[in-house]
FISE-468342 format. One record per residue (C-alpha): x, z, y; chain. Coordinates in steps of 0.25 Angstrom, whole numbers, plus 5000, padded with zeros to 4 digits. Layout:
FISE-468342
      x      z      y   chain
      X      Z      Y       A
...
END
This chain:
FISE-468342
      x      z      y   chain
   5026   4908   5058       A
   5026   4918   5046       A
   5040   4924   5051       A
   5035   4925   5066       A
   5032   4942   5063       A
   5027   4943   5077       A
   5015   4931   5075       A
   5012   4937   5062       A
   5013   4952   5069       A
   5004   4949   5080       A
   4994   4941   5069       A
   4994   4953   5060       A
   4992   4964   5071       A
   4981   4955   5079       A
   4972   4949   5068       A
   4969   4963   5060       A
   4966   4969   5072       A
   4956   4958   5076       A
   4950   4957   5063       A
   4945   4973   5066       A
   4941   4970   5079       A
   4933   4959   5074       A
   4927   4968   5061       A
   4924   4979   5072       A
   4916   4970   5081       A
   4909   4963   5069       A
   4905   4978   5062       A
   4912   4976   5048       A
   4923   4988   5054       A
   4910   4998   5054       A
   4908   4996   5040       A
   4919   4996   5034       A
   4922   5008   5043       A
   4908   5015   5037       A
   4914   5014   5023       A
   4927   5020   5028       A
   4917   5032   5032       A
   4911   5033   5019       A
   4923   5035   5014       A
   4929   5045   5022       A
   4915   5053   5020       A
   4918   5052   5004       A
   4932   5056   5004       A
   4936   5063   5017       A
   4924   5070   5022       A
   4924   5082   5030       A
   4918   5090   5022       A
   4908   5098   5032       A
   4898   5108   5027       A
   4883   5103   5027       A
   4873   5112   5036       A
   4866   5122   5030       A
   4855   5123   5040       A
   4849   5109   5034       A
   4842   5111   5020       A
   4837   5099   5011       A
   4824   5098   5003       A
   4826   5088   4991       A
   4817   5079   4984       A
   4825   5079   4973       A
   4825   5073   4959       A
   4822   5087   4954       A
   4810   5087   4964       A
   4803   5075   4961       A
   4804   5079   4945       A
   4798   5094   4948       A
   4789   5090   4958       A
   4785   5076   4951       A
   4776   5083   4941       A
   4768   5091   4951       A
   4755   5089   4957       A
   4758   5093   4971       A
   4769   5085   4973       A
   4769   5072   4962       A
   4777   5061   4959       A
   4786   5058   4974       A
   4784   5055   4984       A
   4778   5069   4984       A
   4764   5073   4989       A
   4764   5076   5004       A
   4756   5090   5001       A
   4769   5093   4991       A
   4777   5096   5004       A
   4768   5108   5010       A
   4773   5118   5002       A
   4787   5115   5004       A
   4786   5114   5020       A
   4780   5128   5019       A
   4790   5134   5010       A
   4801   5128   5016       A
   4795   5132   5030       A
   4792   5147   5025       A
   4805   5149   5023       A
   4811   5145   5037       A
   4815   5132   5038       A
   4819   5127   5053       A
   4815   5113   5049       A
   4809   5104   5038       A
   4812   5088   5038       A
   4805   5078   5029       A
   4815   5066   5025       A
   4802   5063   5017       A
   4792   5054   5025       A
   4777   5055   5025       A
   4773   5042   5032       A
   4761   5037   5022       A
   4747   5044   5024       A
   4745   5054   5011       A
   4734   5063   5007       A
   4744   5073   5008       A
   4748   5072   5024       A
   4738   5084   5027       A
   4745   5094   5020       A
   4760   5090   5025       A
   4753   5088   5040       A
   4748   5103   5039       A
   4762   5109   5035       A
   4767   5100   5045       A
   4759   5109   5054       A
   4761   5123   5050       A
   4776   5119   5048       A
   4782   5113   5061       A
   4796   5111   5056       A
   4792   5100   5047       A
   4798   5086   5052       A
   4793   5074   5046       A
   4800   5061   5045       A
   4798   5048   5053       A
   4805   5035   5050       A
   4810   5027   5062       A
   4810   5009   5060       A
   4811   4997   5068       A
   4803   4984   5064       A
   4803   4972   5070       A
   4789   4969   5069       A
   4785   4980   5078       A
   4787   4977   5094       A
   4783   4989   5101       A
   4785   5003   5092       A
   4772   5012   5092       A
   4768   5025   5099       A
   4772   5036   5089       A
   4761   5047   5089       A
   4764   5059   5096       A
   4767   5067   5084       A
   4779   5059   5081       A
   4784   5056   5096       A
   4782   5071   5098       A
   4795   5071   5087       A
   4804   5065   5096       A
   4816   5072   5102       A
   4820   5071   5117       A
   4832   5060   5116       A
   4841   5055   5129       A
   4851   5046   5128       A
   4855   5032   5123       A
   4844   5023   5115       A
   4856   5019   5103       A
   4855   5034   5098       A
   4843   5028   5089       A
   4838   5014   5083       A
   4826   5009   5090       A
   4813   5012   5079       A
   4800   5002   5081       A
   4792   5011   5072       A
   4791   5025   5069       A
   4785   5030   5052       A
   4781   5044   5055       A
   4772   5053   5044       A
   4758   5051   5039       A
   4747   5053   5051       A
   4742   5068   5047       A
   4757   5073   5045       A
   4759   5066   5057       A
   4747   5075   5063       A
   4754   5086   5063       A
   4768   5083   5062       A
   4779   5093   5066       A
   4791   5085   5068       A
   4797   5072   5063       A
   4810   5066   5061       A
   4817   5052   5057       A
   4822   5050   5045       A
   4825   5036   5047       A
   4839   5031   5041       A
   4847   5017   5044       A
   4861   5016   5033       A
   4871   5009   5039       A
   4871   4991   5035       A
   4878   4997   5023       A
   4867   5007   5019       A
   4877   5019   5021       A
   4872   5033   5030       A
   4881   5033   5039       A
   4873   5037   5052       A
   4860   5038   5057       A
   4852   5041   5070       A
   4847   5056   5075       A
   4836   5049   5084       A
   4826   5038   5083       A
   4822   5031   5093       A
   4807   5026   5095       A
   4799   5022   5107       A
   4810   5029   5116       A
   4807   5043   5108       A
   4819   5047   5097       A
   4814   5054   5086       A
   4825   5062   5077       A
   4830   5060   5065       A
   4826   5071   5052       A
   4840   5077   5054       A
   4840   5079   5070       A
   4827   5083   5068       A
   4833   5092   5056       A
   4843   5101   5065       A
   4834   5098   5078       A
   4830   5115   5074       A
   4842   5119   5070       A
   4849   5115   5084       A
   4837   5117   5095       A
   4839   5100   5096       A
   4831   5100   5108       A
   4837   5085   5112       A
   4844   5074   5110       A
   4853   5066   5119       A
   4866   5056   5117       A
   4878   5057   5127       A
   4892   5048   5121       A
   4891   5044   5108       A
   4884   5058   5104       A
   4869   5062   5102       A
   4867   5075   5110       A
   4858   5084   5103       A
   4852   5094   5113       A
   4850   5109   5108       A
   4848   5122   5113       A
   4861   5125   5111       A
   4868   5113   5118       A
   4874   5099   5113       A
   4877   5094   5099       A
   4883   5081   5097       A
   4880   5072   5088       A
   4890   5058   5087       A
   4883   5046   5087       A
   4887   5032   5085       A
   4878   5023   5091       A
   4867   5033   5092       A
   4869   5036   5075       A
   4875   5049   5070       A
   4883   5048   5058       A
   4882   5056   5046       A
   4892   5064   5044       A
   4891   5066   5028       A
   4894   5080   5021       A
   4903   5079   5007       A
   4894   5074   4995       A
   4895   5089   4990       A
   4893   5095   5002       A
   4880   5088   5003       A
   4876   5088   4989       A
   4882   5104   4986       A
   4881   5111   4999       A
   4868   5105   5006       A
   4856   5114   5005       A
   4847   5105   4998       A
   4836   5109   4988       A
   4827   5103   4979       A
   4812   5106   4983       A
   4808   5107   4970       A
   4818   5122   4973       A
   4809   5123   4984       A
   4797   5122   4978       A
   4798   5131   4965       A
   4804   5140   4975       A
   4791   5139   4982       A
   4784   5141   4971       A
   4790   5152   4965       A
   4791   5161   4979       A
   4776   5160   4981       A
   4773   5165   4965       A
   4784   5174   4969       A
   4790   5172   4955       A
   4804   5176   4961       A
   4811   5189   4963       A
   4823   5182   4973       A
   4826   5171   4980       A
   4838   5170   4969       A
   4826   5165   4958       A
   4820   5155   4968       A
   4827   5140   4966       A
   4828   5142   4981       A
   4831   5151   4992       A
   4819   5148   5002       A
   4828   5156   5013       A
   4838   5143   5014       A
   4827   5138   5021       A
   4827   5147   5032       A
   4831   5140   5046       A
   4835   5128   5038       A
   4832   5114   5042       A
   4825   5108   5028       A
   4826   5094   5027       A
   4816   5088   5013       A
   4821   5074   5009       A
   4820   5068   4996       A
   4835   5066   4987       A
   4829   5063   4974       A
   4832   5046   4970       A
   4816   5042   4967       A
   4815   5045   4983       A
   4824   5034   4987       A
   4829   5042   5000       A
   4844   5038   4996       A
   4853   5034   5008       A
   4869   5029   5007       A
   4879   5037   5011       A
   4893   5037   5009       A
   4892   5047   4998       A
   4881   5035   4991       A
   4867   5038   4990       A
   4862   5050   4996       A
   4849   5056   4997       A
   4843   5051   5013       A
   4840   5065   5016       A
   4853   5070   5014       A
   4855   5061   5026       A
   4847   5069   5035       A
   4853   5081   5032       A
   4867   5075   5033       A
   4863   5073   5049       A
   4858   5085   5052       A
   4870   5093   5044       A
   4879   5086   5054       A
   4871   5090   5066       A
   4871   5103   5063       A
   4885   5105   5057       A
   4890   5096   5068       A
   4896   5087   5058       A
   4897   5074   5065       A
   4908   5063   5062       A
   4915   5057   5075       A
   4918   5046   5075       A
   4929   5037   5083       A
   4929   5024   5088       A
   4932   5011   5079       A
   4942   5008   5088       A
   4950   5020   5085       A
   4953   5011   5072       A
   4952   4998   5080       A
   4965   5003   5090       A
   4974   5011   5079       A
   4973   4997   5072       A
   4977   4991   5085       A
   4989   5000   5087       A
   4994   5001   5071       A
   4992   4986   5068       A
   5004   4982   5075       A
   5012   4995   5071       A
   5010   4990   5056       A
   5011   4976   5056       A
   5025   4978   5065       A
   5031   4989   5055       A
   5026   4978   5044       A
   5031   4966   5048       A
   5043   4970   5058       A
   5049   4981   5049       A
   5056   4982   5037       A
   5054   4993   5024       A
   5043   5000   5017       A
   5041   5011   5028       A
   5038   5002   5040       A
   5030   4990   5032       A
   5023   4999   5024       A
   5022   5013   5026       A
   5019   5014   5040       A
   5008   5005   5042       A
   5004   5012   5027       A
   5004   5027   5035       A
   4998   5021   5049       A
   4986   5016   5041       A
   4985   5030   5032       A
   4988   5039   5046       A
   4975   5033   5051       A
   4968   5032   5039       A
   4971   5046   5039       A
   4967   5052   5052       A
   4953   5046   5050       A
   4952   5053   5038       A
   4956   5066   5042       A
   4949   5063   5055       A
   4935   5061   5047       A
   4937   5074   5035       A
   4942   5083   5046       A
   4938   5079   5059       A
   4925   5073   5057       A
   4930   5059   5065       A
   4927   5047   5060       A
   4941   5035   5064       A
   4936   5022   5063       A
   4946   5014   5053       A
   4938   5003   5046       A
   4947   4995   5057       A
   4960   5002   5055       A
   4959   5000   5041       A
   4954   4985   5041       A
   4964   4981   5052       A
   4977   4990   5048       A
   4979   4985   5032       A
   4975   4973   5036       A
   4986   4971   5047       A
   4997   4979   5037       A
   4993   4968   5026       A
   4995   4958   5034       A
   5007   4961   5039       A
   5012   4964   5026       A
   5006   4952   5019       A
   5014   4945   5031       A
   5026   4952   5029       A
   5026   4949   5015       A
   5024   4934   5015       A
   5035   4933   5025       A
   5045   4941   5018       A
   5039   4934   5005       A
   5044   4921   5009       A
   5056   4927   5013       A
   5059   4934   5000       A
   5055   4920   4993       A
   5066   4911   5001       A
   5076   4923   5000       A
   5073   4926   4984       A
   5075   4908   4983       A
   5087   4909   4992       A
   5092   4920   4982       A
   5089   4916   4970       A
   5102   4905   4972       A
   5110   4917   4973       A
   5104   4928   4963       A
   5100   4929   4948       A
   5084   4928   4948       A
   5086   4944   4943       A
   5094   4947   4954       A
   5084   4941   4964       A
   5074   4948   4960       A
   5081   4960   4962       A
   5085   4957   4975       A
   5070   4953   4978       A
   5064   4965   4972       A
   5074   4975   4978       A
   5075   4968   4990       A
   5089   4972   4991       A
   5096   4961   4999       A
   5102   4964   5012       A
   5106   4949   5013       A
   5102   4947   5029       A
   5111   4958   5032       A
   5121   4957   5023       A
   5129   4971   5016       A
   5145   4974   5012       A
   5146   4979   4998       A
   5155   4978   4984       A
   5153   4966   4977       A
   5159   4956   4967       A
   5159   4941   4971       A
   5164   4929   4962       A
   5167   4917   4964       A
   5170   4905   4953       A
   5176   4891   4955       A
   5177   4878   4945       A
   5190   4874   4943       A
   5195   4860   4948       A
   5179   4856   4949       A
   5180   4847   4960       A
   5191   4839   4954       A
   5185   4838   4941       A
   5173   4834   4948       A
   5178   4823   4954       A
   5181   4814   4940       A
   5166   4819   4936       A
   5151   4814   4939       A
   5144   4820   4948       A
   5131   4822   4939       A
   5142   4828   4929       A
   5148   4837   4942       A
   5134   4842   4946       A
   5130   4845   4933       A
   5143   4853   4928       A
   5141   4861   4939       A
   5128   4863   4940       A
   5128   4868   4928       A
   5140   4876   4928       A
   5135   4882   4941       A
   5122   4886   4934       A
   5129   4894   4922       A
   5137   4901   4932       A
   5126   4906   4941       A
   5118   4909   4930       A
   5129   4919   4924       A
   5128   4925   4940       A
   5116   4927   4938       A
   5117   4933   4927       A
   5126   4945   4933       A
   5115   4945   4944       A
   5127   4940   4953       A
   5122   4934   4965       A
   5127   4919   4967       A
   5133   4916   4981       A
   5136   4902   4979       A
   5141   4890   4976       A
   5154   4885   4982       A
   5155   4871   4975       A
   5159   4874   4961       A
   5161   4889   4964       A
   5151   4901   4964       A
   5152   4913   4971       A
   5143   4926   4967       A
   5144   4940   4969       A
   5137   4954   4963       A
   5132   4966   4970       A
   5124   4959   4980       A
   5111   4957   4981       A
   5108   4968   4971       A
   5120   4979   4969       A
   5126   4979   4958       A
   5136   4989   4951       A
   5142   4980   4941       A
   5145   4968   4950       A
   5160   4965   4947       A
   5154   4966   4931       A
   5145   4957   4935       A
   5152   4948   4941       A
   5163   4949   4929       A
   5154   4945   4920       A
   5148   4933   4927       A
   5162   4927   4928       A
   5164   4930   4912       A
   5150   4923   4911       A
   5151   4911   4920       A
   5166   4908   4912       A
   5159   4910   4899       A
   5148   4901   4903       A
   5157   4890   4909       A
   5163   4891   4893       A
   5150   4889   4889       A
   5149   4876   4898       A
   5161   4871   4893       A
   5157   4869   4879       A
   5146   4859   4885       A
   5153   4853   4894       A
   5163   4849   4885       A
   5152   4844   4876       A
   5148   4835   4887       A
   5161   4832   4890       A
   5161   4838   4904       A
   5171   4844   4909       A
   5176   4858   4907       A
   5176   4868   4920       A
   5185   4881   4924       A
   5180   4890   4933       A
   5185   4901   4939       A
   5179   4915   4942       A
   5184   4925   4954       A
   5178   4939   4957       A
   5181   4950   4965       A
   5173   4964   4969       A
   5173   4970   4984       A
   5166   4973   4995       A
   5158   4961   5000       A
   5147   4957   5012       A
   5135   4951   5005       A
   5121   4944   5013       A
   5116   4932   5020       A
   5127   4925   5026       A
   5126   4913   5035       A
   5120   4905   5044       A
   5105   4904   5049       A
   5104   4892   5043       A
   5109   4896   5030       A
   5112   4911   5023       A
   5119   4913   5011       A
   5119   4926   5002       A
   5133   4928   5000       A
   5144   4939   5000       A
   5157   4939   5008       A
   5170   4947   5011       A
   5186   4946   5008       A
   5181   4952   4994       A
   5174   4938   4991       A
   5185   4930   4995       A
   5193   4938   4986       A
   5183   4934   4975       A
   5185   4920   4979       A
   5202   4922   4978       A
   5200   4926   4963       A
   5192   4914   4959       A
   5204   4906   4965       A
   5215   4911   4958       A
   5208   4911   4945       A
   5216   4897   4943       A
   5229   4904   4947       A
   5228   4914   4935       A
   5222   4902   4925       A
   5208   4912   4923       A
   5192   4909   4924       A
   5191   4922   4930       A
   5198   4934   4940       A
   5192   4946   4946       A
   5197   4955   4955       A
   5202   4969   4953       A
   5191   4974   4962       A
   5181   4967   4951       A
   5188   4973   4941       A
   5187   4988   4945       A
   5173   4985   4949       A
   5170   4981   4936       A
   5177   4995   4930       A
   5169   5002   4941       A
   5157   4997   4935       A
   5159   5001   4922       A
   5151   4991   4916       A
   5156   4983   4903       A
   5171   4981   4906       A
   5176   4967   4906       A
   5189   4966   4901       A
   5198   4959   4913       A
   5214   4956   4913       A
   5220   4957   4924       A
   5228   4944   4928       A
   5236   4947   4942       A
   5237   4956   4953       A
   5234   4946   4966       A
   5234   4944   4980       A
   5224   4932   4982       A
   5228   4924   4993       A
   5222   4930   5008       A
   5223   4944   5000       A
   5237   4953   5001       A
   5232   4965   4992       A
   5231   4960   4978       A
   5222   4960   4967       A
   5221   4961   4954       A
   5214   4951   4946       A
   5208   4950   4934       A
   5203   4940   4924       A
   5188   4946   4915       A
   5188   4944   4902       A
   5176   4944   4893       A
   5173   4957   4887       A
   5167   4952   4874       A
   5174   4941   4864       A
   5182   4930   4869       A
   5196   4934   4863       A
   5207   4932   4874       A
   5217   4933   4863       A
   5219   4935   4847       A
   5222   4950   4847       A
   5213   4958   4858       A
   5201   4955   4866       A
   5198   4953   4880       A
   5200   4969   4883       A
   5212   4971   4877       A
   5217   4959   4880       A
   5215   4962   4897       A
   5219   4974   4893       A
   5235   4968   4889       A
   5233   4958   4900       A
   5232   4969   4910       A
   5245   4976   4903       A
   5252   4964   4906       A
   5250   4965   4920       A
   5253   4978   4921       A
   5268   4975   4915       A
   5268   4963   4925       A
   5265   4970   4937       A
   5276   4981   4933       A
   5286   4970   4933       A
   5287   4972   4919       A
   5289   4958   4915       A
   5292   4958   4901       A
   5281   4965   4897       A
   5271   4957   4904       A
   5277   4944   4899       A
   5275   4949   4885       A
   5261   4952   4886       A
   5256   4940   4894       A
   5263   4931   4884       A
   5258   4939   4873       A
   5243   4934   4880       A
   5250   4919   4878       A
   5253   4921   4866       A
   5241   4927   4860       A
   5231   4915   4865       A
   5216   4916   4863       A
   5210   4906   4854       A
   5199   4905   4862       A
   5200   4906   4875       A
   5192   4899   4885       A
   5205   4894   4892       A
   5213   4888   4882       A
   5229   4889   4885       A
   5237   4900   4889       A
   5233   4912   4897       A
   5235   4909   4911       A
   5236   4921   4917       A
   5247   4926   4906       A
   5255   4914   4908       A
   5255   4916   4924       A
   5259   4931   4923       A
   5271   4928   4912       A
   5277   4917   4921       A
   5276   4928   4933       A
   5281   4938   4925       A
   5293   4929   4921       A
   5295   4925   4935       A
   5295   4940   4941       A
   5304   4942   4930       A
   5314   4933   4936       A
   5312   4937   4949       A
   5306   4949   4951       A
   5296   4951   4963       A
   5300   4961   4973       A
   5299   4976   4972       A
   5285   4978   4981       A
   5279   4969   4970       A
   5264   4973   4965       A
   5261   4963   4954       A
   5253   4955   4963       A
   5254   4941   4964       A
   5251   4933   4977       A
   5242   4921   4977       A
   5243   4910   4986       A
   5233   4902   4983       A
   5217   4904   4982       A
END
């Protein structure tokens, strides 16, 4: 079931793009896709310029400490009567239209005054608050004066909420009222400003919100209607869209330092000391006034309260902001038409669709860092992008809560699969291998991943092979507790000294071990390598020997062959059963030189290719004589072989060490293979007679002895003229 890649490929591509579906119906995809928003008004945001024909009138901190103190005005919330003088300044100096977002629903002494400036100044609007309760079954008549604020309407009923019950202003301001507005506000379930409503509906009447009503002069609105997924307003000069969504606009938010730098907003406490000092006239320019009344002129002024101790905060995705900024932000985008389009969800919803199965395919199906992990990466951050550039550049909001839900999730999937299914593949290969590579070597292999075992690759390697002499006939007259556990234990030594060279071990042929170098991992030293591990596992056996004999177990000669060529290494086998191994003429070769080791009486012959390798490495020189030239049998080109000596200690006789001494033995067969047979004679018995008192094969030197008798016997009969020192073998 886990390696069926097309189950598992359908699973991952289907169940994402069902969770989605399922998260779009059930709403959780719109607010994850409202934080997404947030974030791209934070970070990538247009960047348009707020209208200058809408000017702000704060209640700010700095008012409320001013004014606090002063009889007309008092602690907040201000006296009603403290307003008159502002209206008249602000109207005296051309102002289109003037906009409470500060409500005046309770009965005050003060009402009369702010009813009579309501009066004499018509382009007051005052604000209403729109609520639906559940007690109230059938919504009251509004008076006339509050009906007679309603703006014609045609179209669909979902363009407002449904309202039970209208708060409009105290009786006498009502009285006498100019015009009114809503300034009612529904966040989002999270709190957040994200959109809000340009009509309110009542009784079948729609009443519009502070900023329609705010740019209403500026534009000639003389209607509204909704055609498509727009709110038509109906000027003088024709047609201006506004995008809905479900009847609601959304606010399309200036940058935090356009709003808070460039907005024309100004503290009335300005306006009042300008107030003050134009009517004492105690000013030569308008350069000494804390504010030029001439901004007034044709501007649409909106008062709302920003300082903290009013409470009128609202979330935005900026964080708190004051609610009266709000208001303005609306009628700015109105009349900059600064509107943020926006696409389907299932723009999202059908480019996870259509790049689910892309991804998991190049996942799971292909091979490399490219296909598994870049491509799905640069999918994901192309359409990332385009929503991005979309949004700062295009003022179009793409949908991708989806996309961004459903895509990772299906890419983690796939690669959580592909790496649980390649995991238990690298466990069973890295347990498969470690009976063939040192635990250093493996994790070579394993980290580098270098192993191109399936498909197998030709290259230079050195193999070895080494054998027990007579085992099977010495084991015959043994126990076979005392069998198993020599070899066993020999077995171990051995391995372990491959190991050690971070040879790879091949396997065991009976008493016998094959192992080569160079593969998995390349190696440049392999023939040293393999030198040493020969020297090693005839040192160790010595080591073994002085226990044996302690026990009184039977002493073992081995013999080591190696040879260096051009060898096919991988999995080789059946279904049913795959070996990492090499093979070639060049291992069979190898195979030939362990043989013939009991022909020359040594532990140990390498081939000339092994030798030169070992030159070419140049790594630390291994003194080696050479013993014959030779063609093994199935071979008609000879060889040279040698014989490795240890480079440090271990005497082979009195007078010279090993260096020297291959050095002479080499000198020998050159007089040899000159046919000067007098010469070689002299030297090899010179070897005889100088014995080693410590050799680890006690007795005459075997090779010496064979070579004098052949001298001797060419001597006597010499071999014919197309001679080249080499000697035939006829046996393995």
């Amino acid at each position: 079931m886990l390696k069926n890649k097309k189950v598992w490929f359908a699973i991952l591509t289907v169940v994402p793009i069902a969770l989605v579906l399922i998260l779009h119906a059930a709403g959780a995809l719109a607010r994850v896709e409202n934080r997404l928003t947030d974030f791209r008004y934070i970070y990538f945001n247009p960047g348009h310029s707020f209208s200058e024909e809408i000017l702000l009138l704060e209640i700010d901190e700095q008012s409320l400490q001013k004014l606090g103190q002063d009889p007309i005005y008092g602690r907040w919330p201000w006296k009603r009567n403290a307003y008159v003088p502002l209206l008249e300044f602000v109207a005296q100096f051309g102002a289109q239209k003037i906009l409470f977002d500060v409500t005046f629903f309770e009965e005050s002494p003060e009402d009369e005054a702010l009813a009579a400036v309501g009066e004499a100044i018509p382009i007051i609007s005052h604000a209403l608050n729109f609520r639906n309760e559940e007690l109230i079954e059938t919504p009251a008549v509004l008076p006339d004066a509050v009906r007679a604020q309603a703006i014609p309407y045609e179209g669909p009923e979902n363009v407002s909420l449904g309202y039970n019950k209208v708060i409009y202003p105290a009786r006498e301001i009502l009285a006498t009222l100019p015009a009114a507005h809503s300034v009612t506000f529904h966040p989002d379930p999270d709190g957040v400003a994200r959109r809000s409503r340009h009509l309110f509906r009542y009784r079948d009447e729609y009443y519009p919100s502070l900023s329609l009503a705010a740019v209403a002069p500026l534009i000639g609105l003389q209607s509204v209607s909704y055609k498509g997924q727009n709110l038509i307003l109906n000027t003088a000069e024709g047609e201006r869209k506004v995008p809905v969504e479900d009847g609601a606009v959304r606010f399309h938010y200036y940058p935090e330092s356009e709003l808070y730098n460039n907005m024309k907003r100004y503290s009335i406490t300005s306006l009042i000391e300008t107030k003050i000092a134009i009517d004492k006239g105690e000013f030569e320019s308008l350069e000494d006034l804390k504010f030029n009344p001439l901004e007034l002129q044709g501007k649409t002024v909106i008062i709302g309260a920003t300082a903290a101790a009013t409470h009128d905060v609202k979330t935005t995705p900026y964080g708190s902001m004051p609610g009266v900024f709000l208001h303005a932000i609306l009628a700015s985008n109105i009349l900059q038409n600064h509107f943020l389009q926006v696409m389907s969800p299932w723009f999202a919803l059908v480019a996870l669709i259509l790049l689910v199965p892309v991804a998991n395919y190049l996942v799971i199906y292909t091979h490399g860092l490219a296909g598994r992990v870049i491509f799905p990466a640069l999918m994901l951050l192309v359409i990332a992008a385009i929503s991005i550039v979309a949004f700062q550049f295009f003022d179009t909001l793409i949908p991708m809560a989806g996309f961004l839900i459903g895509f990772p999730l299906a890419f983690s999937g796939s690669v959580a699969y592909l790496s649980f299914t390649e995991g238990l593949e690298k466990r069973k290969f890295k347990s498969a291998m470690s009976k063939y590579l040192s635990p250093a070597v493996l994790e070579d292999v394993m980290k580098r991943g270098q192993l191109q075992a399936e498909i197998g690759e030709r290259k230079n390697m050195t193999v070895m092979f080494t054998d027990i002499r007579s085992f099977t006939t010495m084991a015959e007259g043994m126990d076979p507790a005392t069998v198993v556990h020599i070899l066993n234990e020999y077995l171990d030594r051995m391995v372990h000294v491959v190991f050690d060279e971070e040879g790879t071990l091949d396997k065991y042929i009976g008493d016998a071990i094959m192992a080569f170098w160079n593969a998995p991992l390349n190696q440049p030293d392999h023939a040293t390598r393999a030198v040493r591990t020969g020297l090693g596992m005839l040192h160790e056996l010595h080591i073994l020997h002085q226990r044996w004999a302690q026990e009184g177990a039977p002493l073992l000669r081995m013999g080591v062959g190696i040879h260096t060529g051009e060898m096919i290494v991988g999995n080789i086998g059946s279904n049913q059963r795959l070996d990492y191994t090499v093979i070639g003429d060049n291992v069979n070769l190898g195979s030939r030189l362990e043989g013939i080791t009991k022909t020359y009486g040594v532990d140990m012959l390498i081939s000339e290719a092994t030798y030169k390798a070992m030159v070419a490495e140049e790594s630390e020189t291994l003194p080696c004589r050479l013993i014959d030239l030779v063609a093994v049998k199935g071979k008609s080109i000879p060889i040279a072989v040698y014989e490795p000596l240890p480079a440090e200690g271990g005497q082979r006789v009195k007078s010279m060490n090993n260096s020297v001494y291959a050095a002479k033995f080499n000198e020998a067969f050159d007089h040899y293979r000159n046919r000067r047979w007098d010469e070689a004679i002299a030297l090899y018995e010179s070897f005889l007679a100088d014995a080693s008192e410590d050799l680890p094969r006690p007795g005459p030197d075997h090779p010496s002895t064979l070579m004098i008798e052949r001298c001797k016997q060419y001597k006597a009969s010499p071999p014919p003229d197309n001679w080249d020192g080499s000697f035939v073998m006829t046996a393995k």
